[in-house]
Structure formats: structure tokens, C-alpha cells
C-alpha positions as CSV (number, residue, x, y, z in Angstrom):
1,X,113.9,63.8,99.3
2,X,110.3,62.4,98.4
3,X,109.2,66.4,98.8
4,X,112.2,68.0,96.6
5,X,111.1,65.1,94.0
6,X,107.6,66.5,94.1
7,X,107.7,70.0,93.7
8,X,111.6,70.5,93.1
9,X,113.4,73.6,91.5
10,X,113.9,72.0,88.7
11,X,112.5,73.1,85.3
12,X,111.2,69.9,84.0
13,X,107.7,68.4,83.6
14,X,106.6,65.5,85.7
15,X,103.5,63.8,84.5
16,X,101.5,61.1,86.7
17,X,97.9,60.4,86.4
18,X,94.9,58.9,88.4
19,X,93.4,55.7,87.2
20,X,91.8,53.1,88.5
21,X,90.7,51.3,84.9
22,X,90.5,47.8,87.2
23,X,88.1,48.9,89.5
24,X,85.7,50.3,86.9
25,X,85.8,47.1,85.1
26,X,84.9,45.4,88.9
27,X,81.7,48.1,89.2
28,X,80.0,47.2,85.6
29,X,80.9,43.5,86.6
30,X,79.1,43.5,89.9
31,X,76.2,45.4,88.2
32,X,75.6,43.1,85.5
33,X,75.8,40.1,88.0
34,X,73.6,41.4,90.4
35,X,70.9,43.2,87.5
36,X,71.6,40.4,85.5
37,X,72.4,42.2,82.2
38,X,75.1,41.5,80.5
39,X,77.7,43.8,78.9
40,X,76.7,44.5,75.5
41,X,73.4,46.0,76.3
42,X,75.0,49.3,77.9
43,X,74.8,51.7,75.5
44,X,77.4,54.6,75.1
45,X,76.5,57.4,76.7
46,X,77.3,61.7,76.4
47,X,76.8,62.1,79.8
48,X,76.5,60.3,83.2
49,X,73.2,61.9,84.5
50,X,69.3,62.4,83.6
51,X,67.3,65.3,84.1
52,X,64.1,64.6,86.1
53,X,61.9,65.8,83.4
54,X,63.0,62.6,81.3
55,X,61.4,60.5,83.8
56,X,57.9,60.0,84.8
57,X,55.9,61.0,87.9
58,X,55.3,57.1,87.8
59,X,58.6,56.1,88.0
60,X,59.7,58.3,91.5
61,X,57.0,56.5,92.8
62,X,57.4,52.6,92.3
63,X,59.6,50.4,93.9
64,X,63.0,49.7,91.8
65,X,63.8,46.4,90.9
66,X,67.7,46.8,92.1
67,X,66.5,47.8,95.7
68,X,67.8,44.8,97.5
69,X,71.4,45.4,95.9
70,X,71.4,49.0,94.9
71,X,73.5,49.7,98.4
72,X,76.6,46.9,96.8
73,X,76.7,48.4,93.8
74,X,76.4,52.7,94.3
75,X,79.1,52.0,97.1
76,X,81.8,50.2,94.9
77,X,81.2,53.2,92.8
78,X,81.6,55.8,95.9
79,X,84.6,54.4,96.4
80,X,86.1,54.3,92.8
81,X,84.5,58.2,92.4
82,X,85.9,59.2,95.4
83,X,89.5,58.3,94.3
84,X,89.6,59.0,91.2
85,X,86.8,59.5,89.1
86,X,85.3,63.4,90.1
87,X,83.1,63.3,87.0
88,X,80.5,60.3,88.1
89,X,80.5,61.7,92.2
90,X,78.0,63.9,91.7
91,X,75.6,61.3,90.2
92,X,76.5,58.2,92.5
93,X,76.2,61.4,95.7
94,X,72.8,61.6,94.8
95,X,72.0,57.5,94.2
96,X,73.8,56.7,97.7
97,X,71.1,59.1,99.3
98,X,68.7,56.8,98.0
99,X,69.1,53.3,98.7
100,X,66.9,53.0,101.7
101,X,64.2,54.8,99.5
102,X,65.1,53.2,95.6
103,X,62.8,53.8,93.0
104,X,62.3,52.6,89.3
105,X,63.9,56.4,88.4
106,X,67.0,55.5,90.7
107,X,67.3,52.0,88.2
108,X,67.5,54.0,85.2
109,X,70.0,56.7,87.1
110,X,72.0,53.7,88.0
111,X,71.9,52.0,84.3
112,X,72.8,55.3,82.9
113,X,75.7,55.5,85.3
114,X,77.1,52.1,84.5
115,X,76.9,52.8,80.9
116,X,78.7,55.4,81.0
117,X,81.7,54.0,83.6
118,X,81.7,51.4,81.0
119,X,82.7,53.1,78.0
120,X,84.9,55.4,79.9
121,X,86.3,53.0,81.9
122,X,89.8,54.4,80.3
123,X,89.8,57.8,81.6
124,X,92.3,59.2,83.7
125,X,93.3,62.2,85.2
126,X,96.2,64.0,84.1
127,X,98.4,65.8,87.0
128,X,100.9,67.9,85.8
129,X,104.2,69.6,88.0
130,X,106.9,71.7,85.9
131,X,107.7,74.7,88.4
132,X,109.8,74.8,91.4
133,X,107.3,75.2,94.7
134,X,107.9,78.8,95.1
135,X,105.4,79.3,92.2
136,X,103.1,77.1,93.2
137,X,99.8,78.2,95.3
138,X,96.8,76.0,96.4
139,X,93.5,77.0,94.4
140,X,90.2,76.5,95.6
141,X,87.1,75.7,93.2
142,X,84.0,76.2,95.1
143,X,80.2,76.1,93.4
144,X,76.6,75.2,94.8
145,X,73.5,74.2,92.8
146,X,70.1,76.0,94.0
147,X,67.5,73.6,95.2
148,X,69.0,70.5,92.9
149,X,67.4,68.4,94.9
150,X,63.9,68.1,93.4
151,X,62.5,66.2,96.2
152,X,63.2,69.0,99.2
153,X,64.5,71.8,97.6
154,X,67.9,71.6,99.0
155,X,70.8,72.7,97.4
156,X,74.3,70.5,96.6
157,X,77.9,71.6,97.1
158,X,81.0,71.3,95.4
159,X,84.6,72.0,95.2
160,X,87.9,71.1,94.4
161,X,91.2,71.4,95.5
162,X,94.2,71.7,93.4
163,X,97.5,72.6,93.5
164,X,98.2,75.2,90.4
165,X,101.3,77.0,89.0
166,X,102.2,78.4,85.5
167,X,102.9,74.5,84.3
168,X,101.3,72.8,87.2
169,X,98.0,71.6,87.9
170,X,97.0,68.5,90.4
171,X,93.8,68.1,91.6
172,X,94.2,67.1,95.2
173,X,91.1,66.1,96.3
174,X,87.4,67.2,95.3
175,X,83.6,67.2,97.1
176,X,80.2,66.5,96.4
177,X,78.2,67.4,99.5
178,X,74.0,67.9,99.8
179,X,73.7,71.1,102.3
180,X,71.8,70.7,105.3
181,X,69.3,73.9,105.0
182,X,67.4,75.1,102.1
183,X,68.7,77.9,100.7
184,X,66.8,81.3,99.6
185,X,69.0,82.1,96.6
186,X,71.8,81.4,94.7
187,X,73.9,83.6,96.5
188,X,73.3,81.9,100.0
189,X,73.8,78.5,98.2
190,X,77.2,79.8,97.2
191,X,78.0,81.1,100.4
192,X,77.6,78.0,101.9
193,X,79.7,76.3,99.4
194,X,82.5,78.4,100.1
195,X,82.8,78.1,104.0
196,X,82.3,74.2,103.2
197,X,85.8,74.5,101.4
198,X,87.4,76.6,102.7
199,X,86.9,74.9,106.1
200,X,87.2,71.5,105.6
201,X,89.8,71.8,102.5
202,X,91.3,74.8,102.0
203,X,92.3,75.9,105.2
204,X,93.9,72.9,106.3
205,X,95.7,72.0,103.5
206,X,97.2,75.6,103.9
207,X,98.4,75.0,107.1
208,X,100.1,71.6,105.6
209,X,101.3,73.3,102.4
210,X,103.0,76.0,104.5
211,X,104.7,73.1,106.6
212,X,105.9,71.7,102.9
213,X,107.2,74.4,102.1
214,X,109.0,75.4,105.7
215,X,110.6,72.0,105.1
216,X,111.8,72.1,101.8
217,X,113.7,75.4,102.2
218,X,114.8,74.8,105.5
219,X,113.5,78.1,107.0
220,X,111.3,77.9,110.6
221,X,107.4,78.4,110.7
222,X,108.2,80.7,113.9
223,X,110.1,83.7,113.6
224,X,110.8,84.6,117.4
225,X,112.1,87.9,118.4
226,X,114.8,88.0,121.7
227,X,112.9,89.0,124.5
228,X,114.1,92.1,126.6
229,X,115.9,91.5,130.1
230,X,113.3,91.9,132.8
231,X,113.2,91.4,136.4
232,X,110.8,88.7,137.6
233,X,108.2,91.3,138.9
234,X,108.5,93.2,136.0
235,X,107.7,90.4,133.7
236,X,104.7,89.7,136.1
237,X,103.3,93.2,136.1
238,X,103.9,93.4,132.2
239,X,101.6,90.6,131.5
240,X,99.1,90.6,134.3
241,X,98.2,94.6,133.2
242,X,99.1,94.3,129.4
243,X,97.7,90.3,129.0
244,X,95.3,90.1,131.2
245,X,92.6,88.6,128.6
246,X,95.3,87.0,126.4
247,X,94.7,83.0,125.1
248,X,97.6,82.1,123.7
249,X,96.8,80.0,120.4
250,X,96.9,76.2,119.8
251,X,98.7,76.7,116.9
252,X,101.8,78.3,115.7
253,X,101.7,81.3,113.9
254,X,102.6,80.8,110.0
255,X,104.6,82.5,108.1
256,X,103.0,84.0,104.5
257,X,105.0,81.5,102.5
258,X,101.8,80.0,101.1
259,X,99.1,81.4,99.0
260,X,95.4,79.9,98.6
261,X,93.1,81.4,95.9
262,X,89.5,80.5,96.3
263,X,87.7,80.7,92.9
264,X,84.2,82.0,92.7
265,X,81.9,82.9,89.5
266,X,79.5,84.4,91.8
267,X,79.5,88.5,91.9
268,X,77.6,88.6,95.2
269,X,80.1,86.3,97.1
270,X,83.2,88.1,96.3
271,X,81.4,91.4,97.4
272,X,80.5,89.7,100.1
273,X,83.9,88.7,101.2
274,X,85.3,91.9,100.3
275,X,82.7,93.9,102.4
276,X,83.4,91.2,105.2
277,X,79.2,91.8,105.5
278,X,76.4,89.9,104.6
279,X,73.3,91.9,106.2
280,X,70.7,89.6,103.9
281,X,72.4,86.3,105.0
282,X,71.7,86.6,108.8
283,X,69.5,83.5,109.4
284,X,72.3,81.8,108.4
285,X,73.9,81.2,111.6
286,X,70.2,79.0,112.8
287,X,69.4,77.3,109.5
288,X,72.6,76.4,108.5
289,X,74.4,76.7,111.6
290,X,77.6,78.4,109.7
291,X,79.1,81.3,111.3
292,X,79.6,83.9,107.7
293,X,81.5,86.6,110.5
294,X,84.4,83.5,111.3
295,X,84.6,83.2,107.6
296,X,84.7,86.6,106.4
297,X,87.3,87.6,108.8
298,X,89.7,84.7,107.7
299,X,89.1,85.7,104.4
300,X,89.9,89.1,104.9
301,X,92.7,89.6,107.2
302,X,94.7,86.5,106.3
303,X,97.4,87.4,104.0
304,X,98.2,83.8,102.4
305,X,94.1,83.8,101.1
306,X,92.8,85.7,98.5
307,X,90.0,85.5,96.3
308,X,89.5,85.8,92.3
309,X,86.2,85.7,89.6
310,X,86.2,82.8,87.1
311,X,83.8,82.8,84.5
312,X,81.2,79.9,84.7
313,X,81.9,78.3,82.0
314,X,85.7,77.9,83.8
315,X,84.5,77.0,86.9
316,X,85.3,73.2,87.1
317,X,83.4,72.6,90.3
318,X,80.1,72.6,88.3
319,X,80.9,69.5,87.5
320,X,80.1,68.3,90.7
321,X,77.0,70.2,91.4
322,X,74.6,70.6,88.1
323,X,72.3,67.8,87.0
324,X,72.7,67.6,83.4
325,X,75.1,69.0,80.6
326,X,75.2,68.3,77.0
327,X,77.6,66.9,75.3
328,X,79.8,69.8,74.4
329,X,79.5,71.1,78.0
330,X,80.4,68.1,79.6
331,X,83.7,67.6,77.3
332,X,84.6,71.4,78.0
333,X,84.4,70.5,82.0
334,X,86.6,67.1,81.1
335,X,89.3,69.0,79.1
336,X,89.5,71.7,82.3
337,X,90.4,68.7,84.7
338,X,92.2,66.9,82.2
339,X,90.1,64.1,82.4
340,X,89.9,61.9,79.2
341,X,92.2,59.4,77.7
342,X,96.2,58.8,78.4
343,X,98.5,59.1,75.7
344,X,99.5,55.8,73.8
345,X,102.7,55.9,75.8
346,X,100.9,55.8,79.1
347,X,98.8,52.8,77.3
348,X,101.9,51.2,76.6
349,X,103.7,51.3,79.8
350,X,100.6,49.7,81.8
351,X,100.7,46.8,79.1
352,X,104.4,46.5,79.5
């Protein structure tokens, strides 16, 4: 019943939303007490991040003042980001990396964070279901920055997952991850992005979707066909010859009830995919320790995954991944994840 509710066949809108306004107020009130600020010197901000060249050489070097505490306060935010607040992961990602190492330029990352948690302390996400769950497909959002990281070169990934339709979108859960490897290009960066989703997001949730789905309408994941009558030596010489090397899987087979679309705005990746080659890319397997031939062969001969070229300026993920927008940028990215501020009636039924 909970499921039908969900994704019924109904025609109507359902509208929920992802905020956690309480625990934002908590994070700019356990920085000011530990920083000792108070609340009306944080500024309002555009953005939640600084490029390095707006910060000295002087500054990466010298000890922070916040290093004691840096570790209390970039984890309550972890945890509020992680939740429900995609737009300051990327930023608190790259602070929780460095509170064994904090610096005067991770104090003014930090301030800047606050500042802008603070005045957008508001925002929610927006999730949206109006079709019935036969239109409805998982969608995959995968992008990679190319040797972000200043410091060693290596490069960050990101991705979300939502759940998409022709009135439907629900983010499901997103990632902000710093790669292991340093990548070449930003092809390989990509690359590695996308086997990061597609294995530890997409994939899984397919199989779960598919089990949704199975449940709703009542129908089997297994479609087994009546075996023939066979004598008992028959059967034996039947599977010793024709099964000899066969491993039957852990798994049950799925039917093609689901879809998952993994978005890309990268040229070479799709070409990649669609070649099911990557002759360039074949240190990958040692320096990043990913397997591209596992990946390409899912991606190419399972029928419930296909792939599809976004423009960049669509592509939400870099949201997760780049180290500065402006202004107009940033609200662009917001308005694609309907992130920004609840309707008065939304307002009014939280003060109620």
C-alpha cells in the first residue's frame, strides 16, 4: 500500500520536499560557539566555495585558528549535506579531507560555508511524482572534475540519482567522492566517474526498482519455462556434456521491467560505451584498479541500461564536482534540482 501511494497509477501530483532548516540553524550555531563569532557578521554569500587563486600561498601554509574544532563542526555539516543539502557536499567533501592538515585557507573555506548555510538555511528540495510507475525510469547523473584537487592533482567524482518521469523527478540520493588515481585527461576522469555510479548507485538500485515494480503489479521476477520429461541418466548426460563449465548465478535473472539512463556530457565516454573499447584507457585496471571491460559489457548488453548526451550546462552533477560558479551558474544548477525556497504554503504548514 505504502508502494501504490508512491508511484501509483493515478494521475495526480504528489509534492514532498527535503529539509532539514533545524539542523542548519544547529551547524551556524556550533560554529559561532566554537569560532566565537556571532551571527551578524556572516555575510550573504552567491556561492558556497572559493577558488584557490583568491587565497594566498601564505595562507595554505599556516596553521588555522579552528584546527582543534574544525573536525565538530565540518562533520555536523557532512551529515546535514549528506541528507539533504547536495549543493554545500562538494565544499564540506573537500574541508573533511582536511582536518588532520587545517590551514588558515581551510578557516576562510569554512567561514564562507557557514555564511552561506546561514542565509540559505531555508532551502529545500523539491520532489515531484505525477505518473503512474510504468513511466517512470531511474536516471543517472554522473561528472568528474580534472585534477580539482590543487594539492595532488587528483580528480573528484560526482553523481546523482534520481528517479525521473514526464511529471516526476526525485532525487534519491547523490555523491561527492575524491578518486584514488590521478587521471590523464578528462575523458579518464569521466570514465571513472561513471563506473563509480553505475556501481555503487545505479546498478543496485535497478535491481531494487525492478523488485518495486515486480511487486506492485503482481507479476514474478522469474519467468520459468516447464522442463521436458527426461530420464535420470538423460538429465545427467545433458548437463555433464552441455553444462560442464556452467556457474549458476547468485542472483535471479530480472525481467526488463526497469529502465536506467546514465547521463553523460562527455563525447568520448559515450563512444566509449558504445564501442564497448577503450584502447587509451588501459592502465586503468593498475592505477585505478577499475575493470572498464566489466563496465562496458553491462552497459552494452543489458537491456534495462542505456545511455544519453546532456549538455553541460544540464548536467546537474557539476554541482558536486567544480570549484567555483558565479552567480547565475550556481542559480541555473539550483533551479535543475529544484533546490531553493518552498512555497508560502509549505511555510505555512511547518508553522501550523
Amino acid at each position: 500500500a505504502m508502494l501504490r501511494s508512491l508511484v501509483g497509477s493515478e494521475m495526480c501530483i504528489r509534492d514532498s520536499y527535503y529539509s532539514m532548516q533545524g539542523h542548519a540553524d544547529k551547524c551556524v550555531e556550533k560554529y559561532c560557539e566554537l569560532a566565537g563569532s556571532s551571527m551578524d557578521s556572516l555575510k550573504a554569500v552567491a556561492t558556497p566555495s572559493l577558488l584557490d587563486n583568491q587565497i594566498s600561498a601564505e595562507e595554505f601554509a599556516a596553521k588555522g585558528k579552528l584546527s582543534s574544532v574544525a573536525a565538530r563542526i565540518v562533520l555536523k555539516i557532512l551529515f546535514f549535506a549528506r541528507i539533504a543539502r547536495p549543493d554545500v557536499l562538494g565544499v564540506c567533501n573537500q574541508l573533511s579531507r582536511e582536518v588532520t592538515k587545517w590551514t588558515t585557507a581551510c578557516d576562510r573555506r569554512l567561514l564562507r560555508l557557514i555564511s552561506y548555510i546561514h542565509h540559505t538555511k531555508a532551502f529545500v528540495i523539491k520532489c515531484m511524482v505525477g505518473d503512474p510507475y510504468e513511466d517512470l525510469k531511474l536516471a543517472v547523473y554522473s561528472d568528474a572534475s580534472f585534477a580539482g584537487d590543487s594539492g595532488d592533482s587528483k580528480s573528484t567524482t560526482g553523481g546523482f540519482l534520481c528517479l525521473v518521469g514526464p511529471r516526476t523527478f526525485v532525487p534519491l540520493n547523490w555523491i561527492c567522492k575524491k578518486q584514488g588515481a590521478v587521471s590523464h585527461s578528462s575523458t579518464e576522469a569521466e570514465i571513472i566517474g561513471l563506473d563509480t555510479m553505475m556501481r555503487m548507485e545505479g546498478i543496485p538500485a535497478l535491481n531494487l526498482w525492478s523488485q518495486i515494480i515486480s511487486t506492485i503489479s503482481g507479476k514474478k521476477l522469474i519467468s520459468r519455462k516447464a522442463e521436458p520429461k527426461e530420464s535420470a541418466y538423460e538429465r545427467y548426460d545433458r548437463i555433464s556434456l552441455e553444462y560442464a563449465d556452467y556457474v549458476p548465478p547468485s542472483m535471479p535473472e530480472l525481467e526488463a521491467n526497469s529502465k536506467c539512463v546514465f547521463v553523460q556530457d562527455n563525447d568520448a565516454v559515450i563512444k566509449m560505451v558504445i564501442k564497448a573499447r577503450a584502447p587509451m584507457l588501459k592502465h586503468v585496471a593498475r592505477t585505478h584498479r577499475i575493470d572498464l571491460e566489466c563496465l562496458f559489457e553491462r552497459l552494452s548488453t543489458d537491456p534495462a541500461i542505456y545511455g544519453r548526451y546532456i549538455h553541460t550546462k544540464l548536467q546537474i552533477a557539476d554541482i558536486l564536482t567544480k570549484g567555483h560558479f558565479t552567480s547565475e551558474q550556481w542559480n541555473a544548477l539550483c533551479s535543475l534540482l529544484r533546490l531553493g525556497l518552498p512555497p508560502s504554503s509549505h511555510i505555512a504548514k511547518q508553522i501550523k
